[in-house]
ROVEX-95862 format. One line per 8 residues: number of its first residue (from 1); for each residue x, y, z of N, C-alpha, C. Coordinates in Angstrom, 3 decimals. Example, Ala and Ser with C-alpha at 12.3 -4.5 7.8 and 13.67 -1.06 7.14 Angstrom:
1> 13.190:-5.690:7.800:12.300:-4.500:7.800:13.200:-3.300:7.800 | 12.850:-2.250:7.080:13.670:-1.060:7.140:12.900:0.030:7.870
END
This chain:
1> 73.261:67.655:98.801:74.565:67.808:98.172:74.402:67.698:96.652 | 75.201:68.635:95.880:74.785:68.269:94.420:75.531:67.800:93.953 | 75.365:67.224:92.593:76.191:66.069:91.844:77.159:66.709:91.098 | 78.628:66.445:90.955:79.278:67.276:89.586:78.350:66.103:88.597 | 78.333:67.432:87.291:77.298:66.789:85.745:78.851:65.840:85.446 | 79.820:65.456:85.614:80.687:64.547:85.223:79.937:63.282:85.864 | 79.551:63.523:87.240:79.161:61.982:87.955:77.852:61.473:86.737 | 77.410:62.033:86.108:76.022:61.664:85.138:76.097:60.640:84.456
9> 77.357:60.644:83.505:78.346:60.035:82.648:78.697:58.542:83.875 | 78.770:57.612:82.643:79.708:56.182:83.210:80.845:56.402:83.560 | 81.750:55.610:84.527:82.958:55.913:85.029:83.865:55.216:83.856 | 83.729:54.830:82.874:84.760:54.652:81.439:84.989:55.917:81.180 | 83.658:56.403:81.190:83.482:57.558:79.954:84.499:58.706:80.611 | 84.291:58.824:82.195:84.718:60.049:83.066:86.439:59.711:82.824 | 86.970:58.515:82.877:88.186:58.090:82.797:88.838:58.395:81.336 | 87.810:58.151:80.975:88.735:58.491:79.433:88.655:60.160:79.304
17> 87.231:60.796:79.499:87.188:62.206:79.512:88.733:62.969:80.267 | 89.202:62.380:81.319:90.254:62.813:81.618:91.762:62.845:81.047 | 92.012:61.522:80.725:93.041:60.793:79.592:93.131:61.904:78.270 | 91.577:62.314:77.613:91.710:62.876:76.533:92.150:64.437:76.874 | 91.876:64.886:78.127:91.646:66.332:78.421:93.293:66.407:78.809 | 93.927:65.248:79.342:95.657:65.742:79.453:96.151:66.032:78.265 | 94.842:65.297:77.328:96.260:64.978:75.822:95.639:66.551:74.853 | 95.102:67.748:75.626:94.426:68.449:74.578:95.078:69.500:74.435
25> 96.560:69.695:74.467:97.496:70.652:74.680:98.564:69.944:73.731 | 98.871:70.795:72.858:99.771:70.346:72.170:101.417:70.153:72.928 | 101.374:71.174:74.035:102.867:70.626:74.605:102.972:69.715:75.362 | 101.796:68.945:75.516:101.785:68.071:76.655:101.840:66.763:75.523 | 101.244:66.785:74.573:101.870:65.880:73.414:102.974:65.586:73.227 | 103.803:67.051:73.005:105.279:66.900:72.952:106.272:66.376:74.098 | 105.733:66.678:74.814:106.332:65.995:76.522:106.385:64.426:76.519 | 104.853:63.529:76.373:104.982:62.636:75.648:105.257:61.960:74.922
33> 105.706:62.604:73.592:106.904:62.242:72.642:108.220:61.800:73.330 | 108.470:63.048:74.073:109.787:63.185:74.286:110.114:62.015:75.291 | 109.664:62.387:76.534:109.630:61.005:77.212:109.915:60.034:76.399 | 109.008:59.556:75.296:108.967:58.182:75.005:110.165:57.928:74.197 | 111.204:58.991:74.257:112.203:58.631:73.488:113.455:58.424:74.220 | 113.310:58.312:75.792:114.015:58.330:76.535:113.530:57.676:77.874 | 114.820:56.999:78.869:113.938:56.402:79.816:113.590:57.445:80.842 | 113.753:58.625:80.801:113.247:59.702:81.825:114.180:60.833:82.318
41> 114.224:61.803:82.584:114.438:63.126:81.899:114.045:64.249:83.576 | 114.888:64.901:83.374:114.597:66.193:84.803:113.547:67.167:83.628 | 113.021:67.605:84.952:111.713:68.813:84.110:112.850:70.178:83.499 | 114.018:70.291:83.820:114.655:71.225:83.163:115.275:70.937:82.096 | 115.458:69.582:81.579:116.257:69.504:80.180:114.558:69.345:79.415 | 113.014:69.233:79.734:112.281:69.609:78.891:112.000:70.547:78.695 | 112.371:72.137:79.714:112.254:73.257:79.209:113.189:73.271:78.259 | 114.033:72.740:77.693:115.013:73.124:76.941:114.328:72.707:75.593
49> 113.711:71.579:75.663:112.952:71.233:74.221:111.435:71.662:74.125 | 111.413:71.817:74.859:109.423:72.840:74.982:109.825:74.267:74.783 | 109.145:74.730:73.916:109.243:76.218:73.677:108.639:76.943:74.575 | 108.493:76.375:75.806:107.230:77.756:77.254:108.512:77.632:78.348 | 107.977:78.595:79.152:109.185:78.724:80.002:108.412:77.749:81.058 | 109.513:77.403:82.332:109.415:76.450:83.142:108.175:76.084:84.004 | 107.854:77.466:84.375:106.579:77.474:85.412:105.569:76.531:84.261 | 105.407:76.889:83.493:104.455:76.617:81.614:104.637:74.961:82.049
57> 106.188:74.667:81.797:105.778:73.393:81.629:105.696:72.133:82.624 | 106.194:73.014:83.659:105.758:72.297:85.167:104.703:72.441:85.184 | 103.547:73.189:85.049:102.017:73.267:84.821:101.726:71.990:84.271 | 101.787:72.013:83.172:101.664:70.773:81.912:102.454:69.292:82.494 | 103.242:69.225:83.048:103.415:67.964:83.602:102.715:67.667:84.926 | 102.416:68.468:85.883:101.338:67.865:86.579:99.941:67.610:85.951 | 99.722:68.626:85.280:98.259:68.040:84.305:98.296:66.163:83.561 | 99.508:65.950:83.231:99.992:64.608:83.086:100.113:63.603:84.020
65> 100.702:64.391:84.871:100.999:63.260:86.142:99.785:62.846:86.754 | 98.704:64.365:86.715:97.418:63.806:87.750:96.378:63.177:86.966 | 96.798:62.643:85.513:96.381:62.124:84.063:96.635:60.517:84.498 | 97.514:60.471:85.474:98.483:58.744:85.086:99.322:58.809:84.045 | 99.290:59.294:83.544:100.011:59.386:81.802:101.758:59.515:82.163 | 102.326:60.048:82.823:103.717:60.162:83.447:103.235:60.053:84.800 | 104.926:59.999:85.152:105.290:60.038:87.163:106.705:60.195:87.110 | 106.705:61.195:88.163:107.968:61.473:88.693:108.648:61.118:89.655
73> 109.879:61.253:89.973:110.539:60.764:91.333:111.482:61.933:92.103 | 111.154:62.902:92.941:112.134:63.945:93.684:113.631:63.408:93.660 | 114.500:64.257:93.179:116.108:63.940:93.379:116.557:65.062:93.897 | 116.253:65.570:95.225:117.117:66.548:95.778:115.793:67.918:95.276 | 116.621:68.789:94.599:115.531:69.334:94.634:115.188:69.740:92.949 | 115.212:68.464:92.312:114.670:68.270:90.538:113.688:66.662:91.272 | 112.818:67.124:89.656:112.410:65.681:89.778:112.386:65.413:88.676 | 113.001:63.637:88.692:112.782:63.245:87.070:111.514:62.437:86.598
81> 111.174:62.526:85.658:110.171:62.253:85.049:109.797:61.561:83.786 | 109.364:60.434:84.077:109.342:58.916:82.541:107.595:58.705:82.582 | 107.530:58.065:81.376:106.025:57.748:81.447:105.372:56.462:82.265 | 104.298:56.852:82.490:103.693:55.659:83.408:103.273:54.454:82.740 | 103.884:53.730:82.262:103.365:52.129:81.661:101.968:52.082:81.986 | 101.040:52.162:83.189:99.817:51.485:83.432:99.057:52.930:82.382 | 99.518:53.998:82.885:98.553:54.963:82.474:98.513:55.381:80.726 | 99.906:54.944:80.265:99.678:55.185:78.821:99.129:53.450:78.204
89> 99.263:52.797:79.173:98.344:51.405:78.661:96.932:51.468:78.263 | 96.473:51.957:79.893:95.311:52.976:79.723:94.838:53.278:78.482 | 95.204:54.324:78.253:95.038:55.485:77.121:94.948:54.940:76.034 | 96.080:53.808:75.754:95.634:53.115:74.372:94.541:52.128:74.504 | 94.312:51.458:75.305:93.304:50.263:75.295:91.998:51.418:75.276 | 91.714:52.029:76.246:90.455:52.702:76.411:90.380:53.471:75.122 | 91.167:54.312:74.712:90.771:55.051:73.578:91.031:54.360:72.009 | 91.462:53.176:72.283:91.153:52.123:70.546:89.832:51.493:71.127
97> 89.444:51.320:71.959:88.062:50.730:72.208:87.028:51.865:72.131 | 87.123:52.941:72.527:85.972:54.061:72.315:86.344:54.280:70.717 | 87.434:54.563:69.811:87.451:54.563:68.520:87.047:53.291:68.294 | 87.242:52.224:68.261:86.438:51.554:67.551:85.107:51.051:67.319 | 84.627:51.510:68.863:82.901:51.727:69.014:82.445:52.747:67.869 | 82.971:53.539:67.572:82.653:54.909:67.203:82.676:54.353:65.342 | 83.563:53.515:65.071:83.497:52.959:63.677:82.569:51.863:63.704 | 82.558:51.121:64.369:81.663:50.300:64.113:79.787:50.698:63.729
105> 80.300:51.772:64.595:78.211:52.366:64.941:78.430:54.176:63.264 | 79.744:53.567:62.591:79.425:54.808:61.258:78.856:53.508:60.079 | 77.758:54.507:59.877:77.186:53.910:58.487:77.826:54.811:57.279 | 78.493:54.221:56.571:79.195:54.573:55.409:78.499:55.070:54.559 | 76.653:54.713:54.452:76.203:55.276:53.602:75.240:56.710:53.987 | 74.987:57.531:55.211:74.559:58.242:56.239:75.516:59.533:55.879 | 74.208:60.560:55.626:75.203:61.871:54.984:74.348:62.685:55.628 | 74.811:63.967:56.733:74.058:64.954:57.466:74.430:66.394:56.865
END
């Protein structure tokens, strides 16, 4: 059986590789914004503030959801959708700890 080249990598690294890969779309940024400015929202009042049409940004919120980063709840036949506390906890702890690995190991005086 062969290995995916992700299994190669530490399981931080694979966890965060994912975290960063939801956040590499700029509308999925904005989704995030938006959320966070509200306690949670049907996927049709964010087509209204996302400039892609619906299929677009129902795409982009499961890329989130299967991120941890949001979660939704079915209401009939909408679902609403707020961010996930554990998964954007996540995201900040893991990715201020990989940034700050990343400063600690720059030599200020090191020019390529």
């Amino acid at each position: 059986m062969s290995q995916a080249k992700n299994d190669l990598f530490e399981k931080p690294l694979q966890d965060l590789a994912v975290l960063f890969k939801a956040l590499g779309h700029p509308a999925r940024l904005q989704i995030l914004k938006f959320l966070g400015t509200r306690n949670s929202c049907f996927s049709g009042d964010l087509s209204e503030v996302i400039p892609l049409g619906r299929t677009t940004v129902n795409q982009h919120l499961a890329e989130l959801k299967k991120a941890g980063l949001i979660k939704g709840t079915t209401c009939g036949s909408k679902t609403n959708y707020c961010l996930h506390p554990e998964g954007i906890n996540l995201l900040a702890n893991c990715g201020l700890t990989f940034c700050k690995e990343l400063q600690t190991n720059i030599d200020a005086n090191t020019t390529c």
